[in-house]
KOLLOMAR-319367 format. One record per residue: x, y, z of N, C-alpha, C in turn; residue in three letters. Coordinates in steps of 0.02 Angstrom, whole numbers, plus 32768, in hexadecimal, padded with zeros to 4 digits. Layout:
BEGIN
<node n_xx="X" n_yy="Y" n_zz="Z" ca_xx="X" ca_yy="Y" ca_zz="Z" c_xx="X" c_yy="Y" c_zz="Z" code="ALA"/>
...
//
This chain:
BEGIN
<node n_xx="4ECD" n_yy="DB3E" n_zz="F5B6" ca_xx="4EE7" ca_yy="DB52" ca_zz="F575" c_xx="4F0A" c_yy="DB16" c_zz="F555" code="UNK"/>
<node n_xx="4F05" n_yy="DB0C" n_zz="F50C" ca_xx="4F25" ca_yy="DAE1" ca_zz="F4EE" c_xx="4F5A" c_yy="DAEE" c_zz="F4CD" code="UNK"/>
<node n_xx="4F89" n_yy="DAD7" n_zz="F4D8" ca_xx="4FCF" ca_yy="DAEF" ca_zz="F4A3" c_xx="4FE3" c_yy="DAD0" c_zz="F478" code="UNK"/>
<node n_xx="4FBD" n_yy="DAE4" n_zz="F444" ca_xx="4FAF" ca_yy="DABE" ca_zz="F405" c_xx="4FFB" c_yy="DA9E" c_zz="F3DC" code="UNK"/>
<node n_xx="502E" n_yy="DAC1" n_zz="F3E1" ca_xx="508B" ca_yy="DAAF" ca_zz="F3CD" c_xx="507C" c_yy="DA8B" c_zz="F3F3" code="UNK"/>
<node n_xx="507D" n_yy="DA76" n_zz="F43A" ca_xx="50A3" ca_yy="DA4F" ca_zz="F458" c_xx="5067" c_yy="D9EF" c_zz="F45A" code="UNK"/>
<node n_xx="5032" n_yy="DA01" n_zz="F450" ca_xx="500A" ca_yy="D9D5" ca_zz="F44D" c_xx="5000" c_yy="D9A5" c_zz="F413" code="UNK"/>
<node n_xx="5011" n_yy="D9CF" n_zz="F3D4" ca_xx="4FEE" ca_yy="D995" ca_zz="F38D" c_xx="5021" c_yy="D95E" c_zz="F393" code="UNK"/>
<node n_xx="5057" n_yy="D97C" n_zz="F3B1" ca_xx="507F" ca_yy="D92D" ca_zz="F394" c_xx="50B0" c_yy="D936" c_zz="F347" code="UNK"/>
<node n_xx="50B5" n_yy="D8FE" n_zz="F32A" ca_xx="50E1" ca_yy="D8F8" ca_zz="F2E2" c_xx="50A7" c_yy="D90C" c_zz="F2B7" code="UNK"/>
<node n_xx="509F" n_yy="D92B" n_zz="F291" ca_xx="5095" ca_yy="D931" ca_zz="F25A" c_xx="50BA" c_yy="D93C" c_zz="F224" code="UNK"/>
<node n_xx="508B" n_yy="D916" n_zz="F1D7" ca_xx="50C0" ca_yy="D8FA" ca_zz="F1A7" c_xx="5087" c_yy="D90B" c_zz="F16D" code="UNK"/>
<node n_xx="509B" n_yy="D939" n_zz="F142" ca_xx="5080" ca_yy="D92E" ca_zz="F0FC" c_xx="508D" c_yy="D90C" c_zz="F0C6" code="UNK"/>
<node n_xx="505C" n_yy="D8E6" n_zz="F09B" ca_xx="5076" ca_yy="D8AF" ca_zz="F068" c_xx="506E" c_yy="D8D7" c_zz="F030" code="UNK"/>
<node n_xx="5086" n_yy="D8C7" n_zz="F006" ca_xx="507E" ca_yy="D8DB" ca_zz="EFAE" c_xx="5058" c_yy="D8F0" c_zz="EF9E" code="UNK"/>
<node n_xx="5020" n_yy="D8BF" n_zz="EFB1" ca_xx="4FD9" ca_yy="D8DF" ca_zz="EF9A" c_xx="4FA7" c_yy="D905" c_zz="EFD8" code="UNK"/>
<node n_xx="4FD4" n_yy="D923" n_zz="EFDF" ca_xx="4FB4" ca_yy="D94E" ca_zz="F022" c_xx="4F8B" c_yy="D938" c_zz="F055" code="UNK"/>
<node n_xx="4F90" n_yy="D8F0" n_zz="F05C" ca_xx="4F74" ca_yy="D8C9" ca_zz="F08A" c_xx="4FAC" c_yy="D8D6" c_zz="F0D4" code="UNK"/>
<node n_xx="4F6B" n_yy="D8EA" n_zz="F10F" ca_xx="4F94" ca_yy="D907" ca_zz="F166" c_xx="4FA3" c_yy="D8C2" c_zz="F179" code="UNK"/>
<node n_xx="4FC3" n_yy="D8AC" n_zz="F197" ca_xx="4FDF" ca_yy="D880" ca_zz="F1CB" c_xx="4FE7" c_yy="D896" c_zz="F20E" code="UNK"/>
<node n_xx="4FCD" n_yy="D89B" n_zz="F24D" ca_xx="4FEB" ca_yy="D8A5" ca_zz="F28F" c_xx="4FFC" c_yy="D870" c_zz="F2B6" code="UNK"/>
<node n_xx="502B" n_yy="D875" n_zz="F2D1" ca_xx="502F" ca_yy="D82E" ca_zz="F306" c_xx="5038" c_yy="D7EA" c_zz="F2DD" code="UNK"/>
<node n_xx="5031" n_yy="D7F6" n_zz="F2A3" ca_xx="5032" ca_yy="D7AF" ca_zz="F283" c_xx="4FE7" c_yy="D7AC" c_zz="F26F" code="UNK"/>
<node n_xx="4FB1" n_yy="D7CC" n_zz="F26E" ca_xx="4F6C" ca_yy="D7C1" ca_zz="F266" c_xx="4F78" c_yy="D7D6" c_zz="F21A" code="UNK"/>
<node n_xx="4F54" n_yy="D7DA" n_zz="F1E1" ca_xx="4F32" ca_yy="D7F9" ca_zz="F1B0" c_xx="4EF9" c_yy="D80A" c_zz="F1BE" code="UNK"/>
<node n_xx="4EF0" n_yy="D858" n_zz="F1AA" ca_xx="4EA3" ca_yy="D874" ca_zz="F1BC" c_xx="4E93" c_yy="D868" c_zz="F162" code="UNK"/>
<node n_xx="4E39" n_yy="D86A" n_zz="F169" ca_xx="4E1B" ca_yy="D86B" ca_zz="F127" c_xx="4E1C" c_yy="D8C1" c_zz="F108" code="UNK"/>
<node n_xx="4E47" n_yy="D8D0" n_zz="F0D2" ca_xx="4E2E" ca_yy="D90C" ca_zz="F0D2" c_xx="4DEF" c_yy="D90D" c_zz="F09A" code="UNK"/>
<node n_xx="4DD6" n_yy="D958" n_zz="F093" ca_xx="4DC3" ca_yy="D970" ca_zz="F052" c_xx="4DEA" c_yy="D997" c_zz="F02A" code="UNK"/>
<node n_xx="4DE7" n_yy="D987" n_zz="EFE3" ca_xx="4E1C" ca_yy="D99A" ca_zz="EFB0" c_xx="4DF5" c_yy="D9ED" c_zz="EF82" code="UNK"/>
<node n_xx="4E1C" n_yy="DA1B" n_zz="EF7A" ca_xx="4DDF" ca_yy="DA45" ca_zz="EF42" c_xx="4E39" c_yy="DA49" c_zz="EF2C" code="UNK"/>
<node n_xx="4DFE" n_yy="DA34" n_zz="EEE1" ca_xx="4E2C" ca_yy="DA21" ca_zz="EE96" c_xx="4E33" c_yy="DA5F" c_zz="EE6A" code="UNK"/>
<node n_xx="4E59" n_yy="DA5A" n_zz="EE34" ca_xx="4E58" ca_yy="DAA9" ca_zz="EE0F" c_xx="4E29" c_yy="DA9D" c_zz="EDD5" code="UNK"/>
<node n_xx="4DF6" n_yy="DA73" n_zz="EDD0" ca_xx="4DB7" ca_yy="DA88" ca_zz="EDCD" c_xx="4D71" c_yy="DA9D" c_zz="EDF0" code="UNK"/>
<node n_xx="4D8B" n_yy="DA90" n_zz="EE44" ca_xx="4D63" ca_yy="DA9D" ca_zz="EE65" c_xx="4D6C" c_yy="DAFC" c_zz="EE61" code="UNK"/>
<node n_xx="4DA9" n_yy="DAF8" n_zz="EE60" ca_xx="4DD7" ca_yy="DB49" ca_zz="EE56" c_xx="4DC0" c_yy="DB72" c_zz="EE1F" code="UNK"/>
<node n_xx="4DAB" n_yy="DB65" n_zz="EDE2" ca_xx="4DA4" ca_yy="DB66" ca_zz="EDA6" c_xx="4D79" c_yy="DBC5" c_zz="EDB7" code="UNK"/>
<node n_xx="4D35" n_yy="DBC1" n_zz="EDCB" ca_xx="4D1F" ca_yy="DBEF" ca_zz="EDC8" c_xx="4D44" c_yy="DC4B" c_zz="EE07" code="UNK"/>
<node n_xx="4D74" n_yy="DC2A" n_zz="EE06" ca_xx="4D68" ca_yy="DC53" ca_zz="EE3C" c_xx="4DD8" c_yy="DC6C" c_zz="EE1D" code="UNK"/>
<node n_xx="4DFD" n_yy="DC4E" n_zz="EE0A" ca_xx="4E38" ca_yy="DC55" ca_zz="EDE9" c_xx="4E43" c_yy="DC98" c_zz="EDC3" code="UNK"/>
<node n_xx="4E5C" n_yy="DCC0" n_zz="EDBE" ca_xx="4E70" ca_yy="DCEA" ca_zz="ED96" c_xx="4E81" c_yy="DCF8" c_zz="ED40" code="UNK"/>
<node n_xx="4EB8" n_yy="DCB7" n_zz="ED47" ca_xx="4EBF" ca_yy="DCAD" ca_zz="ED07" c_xx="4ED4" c_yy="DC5E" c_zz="ECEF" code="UNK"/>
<node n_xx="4E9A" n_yy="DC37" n_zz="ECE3" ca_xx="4E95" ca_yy="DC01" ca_zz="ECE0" c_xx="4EC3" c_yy="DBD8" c_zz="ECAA" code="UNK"/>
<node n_xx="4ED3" n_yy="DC0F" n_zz="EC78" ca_xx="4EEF" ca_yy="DBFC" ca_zz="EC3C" c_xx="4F37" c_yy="DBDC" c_zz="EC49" code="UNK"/>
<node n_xx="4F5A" n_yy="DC0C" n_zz="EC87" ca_xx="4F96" ca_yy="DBF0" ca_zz="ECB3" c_xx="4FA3" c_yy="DBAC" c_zz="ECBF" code="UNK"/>
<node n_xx="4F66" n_yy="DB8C" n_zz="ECCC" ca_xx="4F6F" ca_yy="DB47" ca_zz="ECEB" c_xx="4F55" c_yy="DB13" c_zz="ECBE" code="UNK"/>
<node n_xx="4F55" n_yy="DB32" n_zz="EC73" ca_xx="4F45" ca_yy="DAFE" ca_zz="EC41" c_xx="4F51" c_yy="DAA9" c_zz="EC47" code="UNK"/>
<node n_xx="4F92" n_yy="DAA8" n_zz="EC5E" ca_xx="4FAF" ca_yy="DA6D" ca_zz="EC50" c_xx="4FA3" c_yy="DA34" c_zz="EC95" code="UNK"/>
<node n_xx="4F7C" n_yy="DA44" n_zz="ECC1" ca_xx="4F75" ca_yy="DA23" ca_zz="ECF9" c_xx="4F34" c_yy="DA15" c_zz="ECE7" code="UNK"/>
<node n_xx="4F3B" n_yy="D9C5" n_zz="ED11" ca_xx="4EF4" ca_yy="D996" ca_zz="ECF2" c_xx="4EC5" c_yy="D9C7" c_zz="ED3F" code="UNK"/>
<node n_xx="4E8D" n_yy="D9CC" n_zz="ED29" ca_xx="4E48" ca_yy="D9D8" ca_zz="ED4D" c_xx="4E60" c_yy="D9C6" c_zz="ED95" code="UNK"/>
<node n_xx="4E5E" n_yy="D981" n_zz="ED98" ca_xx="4E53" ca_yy="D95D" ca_zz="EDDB" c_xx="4E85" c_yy="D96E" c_zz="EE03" code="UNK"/>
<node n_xx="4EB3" n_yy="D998" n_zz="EDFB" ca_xx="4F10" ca_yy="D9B8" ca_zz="EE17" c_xx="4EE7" c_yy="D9C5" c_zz="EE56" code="UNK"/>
<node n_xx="4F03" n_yy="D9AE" n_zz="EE8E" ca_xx="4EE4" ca_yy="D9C0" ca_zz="EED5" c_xx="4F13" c_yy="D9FC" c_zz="EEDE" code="UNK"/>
<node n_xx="4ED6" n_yy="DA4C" n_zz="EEE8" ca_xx="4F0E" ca_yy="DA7C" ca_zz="EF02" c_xx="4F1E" c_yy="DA88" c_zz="EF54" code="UNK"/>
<node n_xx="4EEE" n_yy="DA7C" n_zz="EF62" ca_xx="4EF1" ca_yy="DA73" ca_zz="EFBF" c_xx="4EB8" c_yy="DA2B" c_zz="EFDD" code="UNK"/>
<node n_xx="4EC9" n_yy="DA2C" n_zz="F01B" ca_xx="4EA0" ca_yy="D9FB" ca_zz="F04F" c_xx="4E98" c_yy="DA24" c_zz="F076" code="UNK"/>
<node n_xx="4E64" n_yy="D9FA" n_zz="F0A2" ca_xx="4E46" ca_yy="DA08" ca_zz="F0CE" c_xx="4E35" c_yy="D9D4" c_zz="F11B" code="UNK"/>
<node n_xx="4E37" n_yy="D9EE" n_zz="F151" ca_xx="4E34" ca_yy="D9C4" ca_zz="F187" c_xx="4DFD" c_yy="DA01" c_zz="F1BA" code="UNK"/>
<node n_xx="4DCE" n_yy="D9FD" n_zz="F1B0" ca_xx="4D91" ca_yy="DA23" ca_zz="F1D5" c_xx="4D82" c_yy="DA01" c_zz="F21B" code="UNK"/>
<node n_xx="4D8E" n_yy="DA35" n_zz="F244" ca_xx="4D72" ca_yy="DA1E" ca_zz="F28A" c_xx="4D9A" c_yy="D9F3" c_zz="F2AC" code="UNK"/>
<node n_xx="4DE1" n_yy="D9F3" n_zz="F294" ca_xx="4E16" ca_yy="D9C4" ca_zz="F2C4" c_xx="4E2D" c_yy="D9C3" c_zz="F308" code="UNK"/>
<node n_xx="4E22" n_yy="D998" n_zz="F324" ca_xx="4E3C" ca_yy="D99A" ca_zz="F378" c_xx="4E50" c_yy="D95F" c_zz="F392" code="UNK"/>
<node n_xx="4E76" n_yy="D963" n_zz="F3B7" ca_xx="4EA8" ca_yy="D916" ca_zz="F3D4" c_xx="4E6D" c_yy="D903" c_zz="F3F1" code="UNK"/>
<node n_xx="4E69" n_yy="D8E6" n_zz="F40D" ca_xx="4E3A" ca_yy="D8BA" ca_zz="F43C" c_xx="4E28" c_yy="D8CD" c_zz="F47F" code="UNK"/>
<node n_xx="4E69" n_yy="D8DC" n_zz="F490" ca_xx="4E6F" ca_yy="D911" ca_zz="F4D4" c_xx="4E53" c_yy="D94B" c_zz="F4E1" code="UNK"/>
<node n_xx="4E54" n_yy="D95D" n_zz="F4A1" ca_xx="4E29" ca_yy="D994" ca_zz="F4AD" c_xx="4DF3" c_yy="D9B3" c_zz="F476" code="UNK"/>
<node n_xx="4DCE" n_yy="D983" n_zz="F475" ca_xx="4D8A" ca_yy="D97D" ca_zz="F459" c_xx="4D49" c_yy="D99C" c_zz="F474" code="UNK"/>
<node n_xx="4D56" n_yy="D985" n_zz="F4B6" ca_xx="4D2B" ca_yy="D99D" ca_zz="F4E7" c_xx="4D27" c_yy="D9EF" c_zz="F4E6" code="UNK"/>
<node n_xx="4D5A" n_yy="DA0C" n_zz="F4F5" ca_xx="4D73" ca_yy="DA47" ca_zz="F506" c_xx="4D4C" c_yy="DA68" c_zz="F4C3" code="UNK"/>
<node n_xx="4D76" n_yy="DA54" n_zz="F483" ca_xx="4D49" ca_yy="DA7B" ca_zz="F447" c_xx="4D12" c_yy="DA77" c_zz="F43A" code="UNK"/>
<node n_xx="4CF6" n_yy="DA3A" n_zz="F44C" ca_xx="4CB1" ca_yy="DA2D" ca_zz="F443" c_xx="4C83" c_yy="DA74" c_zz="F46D" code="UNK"/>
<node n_xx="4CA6" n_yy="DA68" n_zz="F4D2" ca_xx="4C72" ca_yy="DA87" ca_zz="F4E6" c_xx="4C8D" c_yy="DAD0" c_zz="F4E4" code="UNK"/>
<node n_xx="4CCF" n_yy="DAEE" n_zz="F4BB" ca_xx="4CC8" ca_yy="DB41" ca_zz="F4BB" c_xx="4CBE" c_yy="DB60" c_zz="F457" code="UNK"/>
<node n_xx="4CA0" n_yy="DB14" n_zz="F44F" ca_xx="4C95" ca_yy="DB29" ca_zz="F408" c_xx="4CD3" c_yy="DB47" c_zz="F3CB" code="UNK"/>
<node n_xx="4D07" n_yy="DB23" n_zz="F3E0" ca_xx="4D36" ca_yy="DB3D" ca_zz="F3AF" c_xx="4D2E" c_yy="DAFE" c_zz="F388" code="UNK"/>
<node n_xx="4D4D" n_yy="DB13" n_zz="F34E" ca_xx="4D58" ca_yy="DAE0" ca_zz="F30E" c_xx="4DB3" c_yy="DAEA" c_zz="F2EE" code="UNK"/>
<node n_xx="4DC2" n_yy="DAC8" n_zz="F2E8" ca_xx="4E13" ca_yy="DAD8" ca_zz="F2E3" c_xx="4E05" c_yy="DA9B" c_zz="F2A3" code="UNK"/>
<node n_xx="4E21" n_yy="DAD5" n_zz="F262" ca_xx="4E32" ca_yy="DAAE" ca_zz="F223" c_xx="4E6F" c_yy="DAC4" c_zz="F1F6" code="UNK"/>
<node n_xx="4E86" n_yy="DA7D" n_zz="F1DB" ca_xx="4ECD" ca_yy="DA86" ca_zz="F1AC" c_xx="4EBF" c_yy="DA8C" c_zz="F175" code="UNK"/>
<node n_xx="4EE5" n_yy="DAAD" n_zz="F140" ca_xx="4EE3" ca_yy="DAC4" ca_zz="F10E" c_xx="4F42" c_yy="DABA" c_zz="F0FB" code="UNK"/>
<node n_xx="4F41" n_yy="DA7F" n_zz="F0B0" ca_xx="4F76" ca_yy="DA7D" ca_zz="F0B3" c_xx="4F7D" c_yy="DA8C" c_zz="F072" code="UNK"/>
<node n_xx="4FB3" n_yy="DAB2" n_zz="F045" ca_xx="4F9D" ca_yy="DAC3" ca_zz="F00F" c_xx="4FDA" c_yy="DAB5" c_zz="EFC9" code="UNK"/>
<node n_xx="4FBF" n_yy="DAA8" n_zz="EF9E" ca_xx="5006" ca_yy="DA83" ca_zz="EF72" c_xx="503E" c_yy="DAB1" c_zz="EF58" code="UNK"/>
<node n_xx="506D" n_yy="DA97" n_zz="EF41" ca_xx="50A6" ca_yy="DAC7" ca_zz="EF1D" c_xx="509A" c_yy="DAC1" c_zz="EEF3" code="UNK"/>
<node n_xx="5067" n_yy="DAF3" n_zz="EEC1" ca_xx="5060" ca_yy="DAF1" ca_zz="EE92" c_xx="5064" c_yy="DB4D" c_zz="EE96" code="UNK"/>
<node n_xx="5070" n_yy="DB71" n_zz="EE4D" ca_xx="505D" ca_yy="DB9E" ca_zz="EE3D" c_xx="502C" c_yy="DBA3" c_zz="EE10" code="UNK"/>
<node n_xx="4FE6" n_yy="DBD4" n_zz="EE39" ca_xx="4FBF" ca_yy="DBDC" ca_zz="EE10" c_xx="4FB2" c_yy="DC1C" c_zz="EDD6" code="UNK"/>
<node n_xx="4FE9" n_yy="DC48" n_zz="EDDB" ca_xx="4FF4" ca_yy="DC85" ca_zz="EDA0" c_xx="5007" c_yy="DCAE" c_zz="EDBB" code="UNK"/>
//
């Protein structure tokens, strides 16, 4: 078993919702509030924010090194989802 608290280490979020562990930066993926656009409620709310406003990241399929193996061979996928302070309505 892995005990995921006691294993990641430091983690540190930046401004722009970029993960840090250990001192690493992971690459994330960004969905913007135009990627958001169709799927929002009431879009009219967020007039004043440019398009490209990153509302969350993404870190798909993350694992220390240590235990890569382990997820690889019982098929888990462990992903972050970090999401901004923004209100969307």
């Amino acid at each position: 078993m892995i005990r995921i608290k006691e294993s990641f280490g430091i983690l540190h979020v930046s401004e722009d919702l970029s993960l840090i562990i250990n001192g690493f930066r992971l690459a994330p993926s960004y969905r913007t509030l135009e990627d958001l656009i169709p799927v929002l409620y009431n879009i009219d709310y967020l007039q004043d924010l440019p398009k490209s406003t990153a509302l969350y990241s993404m870190y798909r399929g993350f694992s220390l090194e240590a235990h890569s193996t382990i997820f690889k061979n019982k098929r888990v996928r462990f992903d972050i989802t970090i999401m901004a302070d923004i209100e969307l309505g």
